[in-house]
C-alpha positions, 0 to 999 in steps of 0.5 A: 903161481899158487898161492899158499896158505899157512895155518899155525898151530895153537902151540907154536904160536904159543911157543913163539910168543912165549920166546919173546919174553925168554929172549928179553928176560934172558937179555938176549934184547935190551928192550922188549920191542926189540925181541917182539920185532925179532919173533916177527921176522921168525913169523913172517919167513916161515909164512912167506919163505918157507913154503917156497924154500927150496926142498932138499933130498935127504943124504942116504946115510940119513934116510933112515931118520926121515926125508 
């Protein structure tokens, strides 16, 4: 199998870790190590899941926004 490699962009890391301290500050978690471990999981599907996520066809009715 082909391995594939994901290259994150300079904002979506930003981004990504930016939501680490909205979700404490927002008291989504109670601890701060808590929303690191959830960014993670966030971090960690999109590098091994998301590339072999299955593809879907887009429905008709929505083809005209994007496939």
């Amino acid at each position: 199998m082909e391995e594939i490699k994901v290259i994150f962009r300079r904002n979506v890391s930003d981004y990504l870790d930016e939501l680490i301290f909205v979700l404490y500050e927002n008291e989504y978690f109670g601890f701060k190590e808590s929303a690191k471990d959830y960014v993670q999981k966030i971090y960690d599907f999109i590098e091994y899941n998301l590339p072999i996520f299955p593809a879907k066809q887009t429905p008709e009715k929505l083809s005209s926004l994007g496939s």
